[in-house]
DOVO-713699 format. One record per residue (C-alpha): residue in three letters; z, y, x. Coordinates in nm, 2 decimals, padded with zeros to 4 digits. Example, Ala and Ser with C-alpha at 12.3 -4.5 7.8 and 13.67 -1.06 7.14 Angstrom:
BEGIN
  code      up   north    east
   ALA   00.78  -00.45   01.23
   SER   00.71  -00.11   01.37
***
This chain:
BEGIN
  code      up   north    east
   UNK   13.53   07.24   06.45
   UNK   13.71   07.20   06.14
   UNK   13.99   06.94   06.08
   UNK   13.78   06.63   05.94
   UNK   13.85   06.53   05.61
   UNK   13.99   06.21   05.52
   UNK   14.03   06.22   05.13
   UNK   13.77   05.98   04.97
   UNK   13.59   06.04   04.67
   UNK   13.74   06.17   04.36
   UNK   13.67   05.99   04.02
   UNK   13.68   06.13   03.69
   UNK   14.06   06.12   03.60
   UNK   14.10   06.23   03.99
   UNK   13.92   06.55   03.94
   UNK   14.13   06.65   03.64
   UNK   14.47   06.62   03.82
   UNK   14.25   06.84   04.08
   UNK   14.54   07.10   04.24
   UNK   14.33   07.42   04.21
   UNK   14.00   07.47   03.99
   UNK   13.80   07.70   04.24
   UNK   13.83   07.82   04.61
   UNK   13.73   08.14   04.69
   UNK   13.56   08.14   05.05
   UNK   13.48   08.51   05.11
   UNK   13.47   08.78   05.40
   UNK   13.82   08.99   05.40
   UNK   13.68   09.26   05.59
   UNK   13.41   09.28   05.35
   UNK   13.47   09.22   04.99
   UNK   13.90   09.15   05.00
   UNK   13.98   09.46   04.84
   UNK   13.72   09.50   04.63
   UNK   13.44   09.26   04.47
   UNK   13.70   08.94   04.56
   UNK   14.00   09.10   04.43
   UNK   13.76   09.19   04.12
   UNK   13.64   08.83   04.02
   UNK   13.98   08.65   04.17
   UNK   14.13   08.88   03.88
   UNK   13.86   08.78   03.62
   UNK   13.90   08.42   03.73
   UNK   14.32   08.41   03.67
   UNK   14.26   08.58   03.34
   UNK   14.03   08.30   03.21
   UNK   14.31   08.09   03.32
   UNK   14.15   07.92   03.62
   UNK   14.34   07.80   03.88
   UNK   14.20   07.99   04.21
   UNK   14.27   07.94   04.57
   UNK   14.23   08.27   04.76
   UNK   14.36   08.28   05.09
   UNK   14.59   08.62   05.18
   UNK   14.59   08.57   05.55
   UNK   14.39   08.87   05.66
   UNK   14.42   08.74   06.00
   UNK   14.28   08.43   06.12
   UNK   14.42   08.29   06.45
   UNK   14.31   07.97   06.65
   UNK   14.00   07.73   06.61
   UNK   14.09   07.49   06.35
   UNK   14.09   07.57   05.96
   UNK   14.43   07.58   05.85
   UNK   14.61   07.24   05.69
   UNK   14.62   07.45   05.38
   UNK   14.25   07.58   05.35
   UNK   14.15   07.19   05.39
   UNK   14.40   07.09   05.14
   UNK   14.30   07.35   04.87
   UNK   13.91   07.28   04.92
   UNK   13.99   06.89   04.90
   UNK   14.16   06.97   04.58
   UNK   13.95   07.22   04.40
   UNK   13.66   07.16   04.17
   UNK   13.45   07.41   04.28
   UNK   13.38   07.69   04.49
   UNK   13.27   08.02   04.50
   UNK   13.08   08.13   04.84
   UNK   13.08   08.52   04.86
   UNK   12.81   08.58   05.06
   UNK   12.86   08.93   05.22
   UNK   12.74   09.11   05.53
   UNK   12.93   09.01   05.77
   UNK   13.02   08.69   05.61
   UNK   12.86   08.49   05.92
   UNK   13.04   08.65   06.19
   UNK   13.35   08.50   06.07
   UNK   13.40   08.13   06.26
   UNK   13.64   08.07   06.00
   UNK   13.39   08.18   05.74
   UNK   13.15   07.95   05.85
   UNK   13.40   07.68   05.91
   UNK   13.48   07.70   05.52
   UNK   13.11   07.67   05.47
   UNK   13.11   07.36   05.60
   UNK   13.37   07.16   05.46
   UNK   13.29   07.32   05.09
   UNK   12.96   07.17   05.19
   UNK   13.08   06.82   05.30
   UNK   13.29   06.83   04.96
   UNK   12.95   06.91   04.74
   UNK   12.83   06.59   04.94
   UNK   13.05   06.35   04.87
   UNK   12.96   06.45   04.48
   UNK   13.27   06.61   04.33
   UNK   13.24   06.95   04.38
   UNK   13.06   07.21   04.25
   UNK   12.97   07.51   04.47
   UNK   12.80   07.82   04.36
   UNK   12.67   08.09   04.60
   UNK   12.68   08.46   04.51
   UNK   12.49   08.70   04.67
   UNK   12.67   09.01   04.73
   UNK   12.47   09.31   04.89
   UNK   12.30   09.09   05.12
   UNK   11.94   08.90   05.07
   UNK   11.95   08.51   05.02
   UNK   11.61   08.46   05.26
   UNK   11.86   08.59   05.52
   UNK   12.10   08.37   05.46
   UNK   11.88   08.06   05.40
   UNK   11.71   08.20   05.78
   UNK   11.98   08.35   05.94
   UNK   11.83   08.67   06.03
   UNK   11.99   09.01   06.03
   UNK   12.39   09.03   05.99
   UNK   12.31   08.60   05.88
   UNK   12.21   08.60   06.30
   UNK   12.48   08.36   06.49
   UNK   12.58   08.47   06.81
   UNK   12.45   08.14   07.02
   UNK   12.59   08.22   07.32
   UNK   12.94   08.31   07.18
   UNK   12.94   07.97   07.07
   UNK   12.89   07.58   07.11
   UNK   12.55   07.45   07.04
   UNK   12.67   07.15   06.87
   UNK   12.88   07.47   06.62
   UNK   12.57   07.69   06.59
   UNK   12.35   07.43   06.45
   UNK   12.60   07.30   06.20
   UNK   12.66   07.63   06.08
   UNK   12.31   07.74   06.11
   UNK   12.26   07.39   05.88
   UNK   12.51   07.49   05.66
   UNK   12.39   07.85   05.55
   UNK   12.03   07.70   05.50
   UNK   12.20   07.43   05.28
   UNK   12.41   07.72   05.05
   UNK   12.14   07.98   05.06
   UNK   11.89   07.66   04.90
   UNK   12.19   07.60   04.58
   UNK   12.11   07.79   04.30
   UNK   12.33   08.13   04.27
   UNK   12.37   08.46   04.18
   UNK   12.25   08.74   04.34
   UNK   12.48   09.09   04.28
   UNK   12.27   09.32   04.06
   UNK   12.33   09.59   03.83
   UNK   12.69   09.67   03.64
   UNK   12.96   09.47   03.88
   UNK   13.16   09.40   03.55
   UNK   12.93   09.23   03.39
   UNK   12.80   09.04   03.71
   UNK   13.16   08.92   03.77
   UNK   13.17   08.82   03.37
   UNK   12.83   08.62   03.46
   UNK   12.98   08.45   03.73
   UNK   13.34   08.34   03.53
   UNK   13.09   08.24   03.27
   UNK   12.89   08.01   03.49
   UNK   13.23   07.87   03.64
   UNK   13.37   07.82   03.32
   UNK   13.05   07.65   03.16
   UNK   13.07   07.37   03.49
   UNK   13.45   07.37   03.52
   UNK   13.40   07.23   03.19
   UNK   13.23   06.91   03.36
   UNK   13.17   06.78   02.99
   UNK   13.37   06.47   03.15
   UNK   13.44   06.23   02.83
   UNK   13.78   06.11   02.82
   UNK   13.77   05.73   02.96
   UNK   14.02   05.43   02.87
   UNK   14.30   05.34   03.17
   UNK   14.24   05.06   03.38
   UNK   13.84   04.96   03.27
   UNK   13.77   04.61   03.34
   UNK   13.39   04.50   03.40
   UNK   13.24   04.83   03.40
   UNK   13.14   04.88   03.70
   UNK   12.91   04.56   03.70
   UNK   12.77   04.63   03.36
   UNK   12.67   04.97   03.53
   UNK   12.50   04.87   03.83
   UNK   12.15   04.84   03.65
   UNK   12.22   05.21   03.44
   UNK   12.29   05.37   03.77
   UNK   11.94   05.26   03.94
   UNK   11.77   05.33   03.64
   UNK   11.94   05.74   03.62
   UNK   11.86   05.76   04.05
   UNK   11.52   05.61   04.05
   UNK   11.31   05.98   04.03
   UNK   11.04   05.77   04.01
   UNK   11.07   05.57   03.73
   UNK   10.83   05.64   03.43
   UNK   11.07   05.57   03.19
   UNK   11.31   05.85   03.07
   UNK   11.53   05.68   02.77
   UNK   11.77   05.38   02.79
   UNK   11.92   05.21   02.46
   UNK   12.30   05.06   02.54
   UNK   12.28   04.78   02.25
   UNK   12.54   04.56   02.13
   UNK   12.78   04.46   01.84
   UNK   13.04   04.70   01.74
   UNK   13.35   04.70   01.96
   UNK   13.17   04.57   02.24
   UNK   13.24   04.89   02.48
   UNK   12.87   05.03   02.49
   UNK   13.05   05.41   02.43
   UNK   13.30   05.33   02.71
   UNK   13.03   05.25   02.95
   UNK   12.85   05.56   02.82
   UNK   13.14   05.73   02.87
   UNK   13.19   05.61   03.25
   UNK   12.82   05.70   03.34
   UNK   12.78   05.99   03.19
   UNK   13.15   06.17   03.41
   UNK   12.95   05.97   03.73
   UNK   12.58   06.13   03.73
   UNK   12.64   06.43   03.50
   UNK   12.65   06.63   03.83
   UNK   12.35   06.52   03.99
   UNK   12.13   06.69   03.65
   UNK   12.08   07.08   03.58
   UNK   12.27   07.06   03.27
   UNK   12.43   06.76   03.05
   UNK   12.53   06.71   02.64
   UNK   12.74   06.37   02.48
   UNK   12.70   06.34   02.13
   UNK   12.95   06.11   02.04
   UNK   12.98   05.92   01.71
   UNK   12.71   06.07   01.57
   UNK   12.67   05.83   01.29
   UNK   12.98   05.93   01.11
   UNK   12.91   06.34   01.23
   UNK   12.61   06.31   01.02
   UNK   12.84   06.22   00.73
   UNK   12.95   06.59   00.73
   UNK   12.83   06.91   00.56
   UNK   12.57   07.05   00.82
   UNK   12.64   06.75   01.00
   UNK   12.30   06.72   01.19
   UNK   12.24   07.09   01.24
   UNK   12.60   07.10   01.39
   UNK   12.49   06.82   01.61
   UNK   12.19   06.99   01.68
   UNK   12.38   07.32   01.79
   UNK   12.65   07.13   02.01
   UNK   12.31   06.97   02.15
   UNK   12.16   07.31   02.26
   UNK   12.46   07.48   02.33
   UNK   12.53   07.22   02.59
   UNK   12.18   07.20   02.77
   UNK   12.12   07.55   02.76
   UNK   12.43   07.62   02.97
   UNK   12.66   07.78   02.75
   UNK   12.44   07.94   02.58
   UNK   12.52   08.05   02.17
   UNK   12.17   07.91   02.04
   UNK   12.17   08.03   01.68
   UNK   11.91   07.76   01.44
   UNK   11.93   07.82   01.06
   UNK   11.77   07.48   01.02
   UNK   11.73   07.12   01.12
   UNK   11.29   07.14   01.18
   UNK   11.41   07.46   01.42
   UNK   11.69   07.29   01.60
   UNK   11.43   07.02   01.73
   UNK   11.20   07.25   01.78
   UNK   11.37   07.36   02.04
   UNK   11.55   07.08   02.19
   UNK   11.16   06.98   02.25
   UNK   11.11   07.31   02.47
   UNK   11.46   07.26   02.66
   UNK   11.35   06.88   02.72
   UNK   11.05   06.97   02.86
   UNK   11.18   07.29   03.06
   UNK   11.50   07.11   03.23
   UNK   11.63   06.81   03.40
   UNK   11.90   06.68   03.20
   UNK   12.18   06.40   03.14
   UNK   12.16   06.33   02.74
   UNK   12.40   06.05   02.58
   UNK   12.32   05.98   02.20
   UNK   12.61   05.81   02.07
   UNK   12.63   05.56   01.82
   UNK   12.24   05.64   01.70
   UNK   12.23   05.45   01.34
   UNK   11.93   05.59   01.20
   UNK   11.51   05.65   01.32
   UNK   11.54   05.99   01.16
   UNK   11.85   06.10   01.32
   UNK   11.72   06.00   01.67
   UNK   11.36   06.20   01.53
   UNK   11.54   06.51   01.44
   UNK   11.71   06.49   01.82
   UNK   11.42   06.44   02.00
   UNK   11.13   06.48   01.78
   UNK   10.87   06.24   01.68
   UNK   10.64   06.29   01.95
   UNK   10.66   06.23   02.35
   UNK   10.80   06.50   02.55
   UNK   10.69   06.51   02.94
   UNK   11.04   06.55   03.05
   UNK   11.25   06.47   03.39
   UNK   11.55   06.41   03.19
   UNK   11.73   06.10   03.10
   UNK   11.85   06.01   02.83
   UNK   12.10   05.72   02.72
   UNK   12.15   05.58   02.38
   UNK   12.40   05.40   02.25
   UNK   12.30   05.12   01.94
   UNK   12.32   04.86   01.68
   UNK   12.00   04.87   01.59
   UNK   11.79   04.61   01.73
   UNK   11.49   04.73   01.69
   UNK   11.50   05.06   01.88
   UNK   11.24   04.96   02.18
   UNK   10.96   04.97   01.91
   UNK   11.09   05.31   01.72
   UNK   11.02   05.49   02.09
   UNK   10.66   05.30   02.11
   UNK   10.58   05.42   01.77
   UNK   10.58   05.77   01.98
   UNK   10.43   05.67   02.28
   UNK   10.82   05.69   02.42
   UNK   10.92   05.43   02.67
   UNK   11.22   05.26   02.65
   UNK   11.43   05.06   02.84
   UNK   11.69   04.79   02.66
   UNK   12.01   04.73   02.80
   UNK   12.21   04.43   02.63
   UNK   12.53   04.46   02.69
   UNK   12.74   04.14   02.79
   UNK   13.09   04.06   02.66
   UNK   13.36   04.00   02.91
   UNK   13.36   03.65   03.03
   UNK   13.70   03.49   03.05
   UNK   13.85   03.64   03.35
   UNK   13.80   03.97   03.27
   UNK   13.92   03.91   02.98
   UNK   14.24   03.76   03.09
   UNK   14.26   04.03   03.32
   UNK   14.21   04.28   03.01
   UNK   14.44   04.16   02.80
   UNK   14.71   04.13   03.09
   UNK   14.68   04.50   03.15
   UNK   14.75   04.57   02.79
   UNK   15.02   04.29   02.72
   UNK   15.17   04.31   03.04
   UNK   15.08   04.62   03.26
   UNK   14.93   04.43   03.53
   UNK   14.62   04.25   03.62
   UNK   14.79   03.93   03.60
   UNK   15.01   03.76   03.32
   UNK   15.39   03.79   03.40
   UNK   15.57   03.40   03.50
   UNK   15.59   03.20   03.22
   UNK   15.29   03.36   02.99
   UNK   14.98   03.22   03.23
   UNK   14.93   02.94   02.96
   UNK   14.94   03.18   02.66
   UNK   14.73   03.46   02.80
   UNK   14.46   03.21   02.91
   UNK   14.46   03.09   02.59
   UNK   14.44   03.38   02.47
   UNK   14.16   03.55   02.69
   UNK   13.97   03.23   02.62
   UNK   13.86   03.34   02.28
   UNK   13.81   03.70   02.42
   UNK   13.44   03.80   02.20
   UNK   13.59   03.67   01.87
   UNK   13.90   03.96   01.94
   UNK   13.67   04.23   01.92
   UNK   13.83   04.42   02.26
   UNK   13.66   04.74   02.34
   UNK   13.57   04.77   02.73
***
């Protein structure tokens, strides 16, 4: 059995000081030479950082300290599914703990299919057959579990020109290595309880109601906590977009059909969606809506007809969610006016410890005030909402 892991969850800022971007997890015997060495190439020339393990010989029972580090630390990786990928305890091994990674929800892990057929994989039949009797039961079923749960991801099966199948595959690695994680502000304060109700609302599957309007006075941290939901649940969606600022984008040449393209380009996974006009760009951001399950944050949404040129004017049966971010106080009855529902979340100003504990972090570099400054900084924190602090 594989060392346990005893790193906890990453956050956001944690995944970016992440030691390696991918592991590789692949058969030597199979693929080291060849199909690996191929895409580990491809990988290091789009300048991401790649664990692939050199050790053509695998002794003992235990994963190596250095396979569990580099799968702790990495982003993502890349199963290489070959034919006698399951014959390898250490393959299998690897399986698992990539799998516990995906689990814990930092870590993306994308199958690919080489010259074998998923079904076997997801049933272990043929060359996906463990040896039961070579093994411990408690073993076999966890690996038997763990090729059901890989073979069920979405991936790539190998097909046609090996080139351009590797390109395909450091193209889809790229697109989610991206994350699309917003940049966040150090040391947050009161975000995590202004989130709680956001966080239901994006995990309920159930709830009938697919848009959520963050509204509050400017400088009251509604983009920070968009910003801090969005890097939590973008992984848990198909595909995700942020539009940030949009109000002032808007103010540009092309502003909205720029905005439109960024939207599309985002959702559609990478994809260069060409629109020569703003009717055609929300056009198809209706087909997408209705075709995907996504994570959408409208930022700073000032206008009716800038949220209608997004979204349309008319309802869209969609599985995505989407989050707005506001000033407008009347935004509940724009999404009625199209048979939309809407949810309206009011966002609360820090109350007077957090604030005290906000402004200590920025005046002092500490969650308390230094001796001798308690006085002041209560003082201080004690007419928080009227200093127009950001979250």
């Amino acid at each position: 059995m594989a060392s346990p892991s005893t790193s906890t969850s990453m956050g956001p800022s944690d995944r970016n000081r992440a030691r390696f971007k991918v592991f590789l997890s692949f058969r030597g015997e199979d693929t080291r030479h060849s199909f690996t060495d191929h895409l580990y190439a491809a990988l290091t020339r789009t300048a991401i950082h790649t664990f692939r393990d050199d050790d053509e010989i695998k002794t003992g029972q235990y994963l190596e300290p250095k396979i569990v580090e580099a799968i702790e630390s990495s982003r993502a990786s890349i199963v290489v599914l070959s034919e006698t990928y399951a014959k390898s305890r250490w393959c299998l091994e690897e399986l698992s703990l990539i799998l516990e990674q995906k689990r814990k929800g930092n870590h993306f892990v994308l199958p690919v299919f080489y010259k074998v057929d998923p079904s076997h994989v997801r049933h272990q039949r043929h060359s996906f057959a463990i040896e039961e009797t070579k093994w411990t039961e408690v073993d076999v079923n966890r690996w038997k579990s763990a090729l059901t749960e890989v073979a069920n991801l979405k991936g790539m099966v190998a097909s046609g020109s090996e080139t351009k199948f590797i390109a395909n595959i450091v193209d889809t690695i790229s697109y989610e290595l991206d994350m699309k994680l917003i940049s966040t502000l150090a040391n947050l304060t009161g975000v995590e309880t202004r989130a709680k109700h956001i966080n239901s609302w994006l995990k309920d599957e159930h709830s009938k109601t697919n848009v959520l309007a963050i509204c509050g006075m400017g400088g009251s941290g509604k983009t920070t906590l968009a910003r801090y939901i969005y890097n939590l649940h973008k992984h848990d969606f198909e595909s995700s977009s942020f539009l940030e600022e949009i109000g002032n984008r808007c103010q540009e040449n092309c502003g909205m059909l720029g905005l439109q393209r960024q939207f599309l380009t985002d959702i559609l996974g990478g994809q260069n969606t060409m629109i020569s006009c703003v009717p055609e760009g929300t056009t198809k951001i209706k087909e997408a809506l209705h075709m995907k399950k996504m994570l959408i944050v409208l930022d700073d949404i000032d206008d009716h007809d800038r949220l209608g040129a997004l979204l349309g004017t008319s309802v869209v049966q969609t599985q995505s969610k989407i989050i707005i971010t506001t000033r407008l106080l009347d935004i509940r009855s724009w999404f009625e006016s199209i048979s939309w529902r809407c949810l309206v979340h009011q966002l609360k100003l820090l109350d007077d410890h957090e604030s005290l504990k906000l402004l200590s972090w920025h005046a002092f570099g500490s969650k308390l005030p230094l001796e001798g400054f308690s006085g002041l900084a209560v003082e201080l924190a004690n007419v928080g909402p009227n200093l127009d602090l950001d979250l």
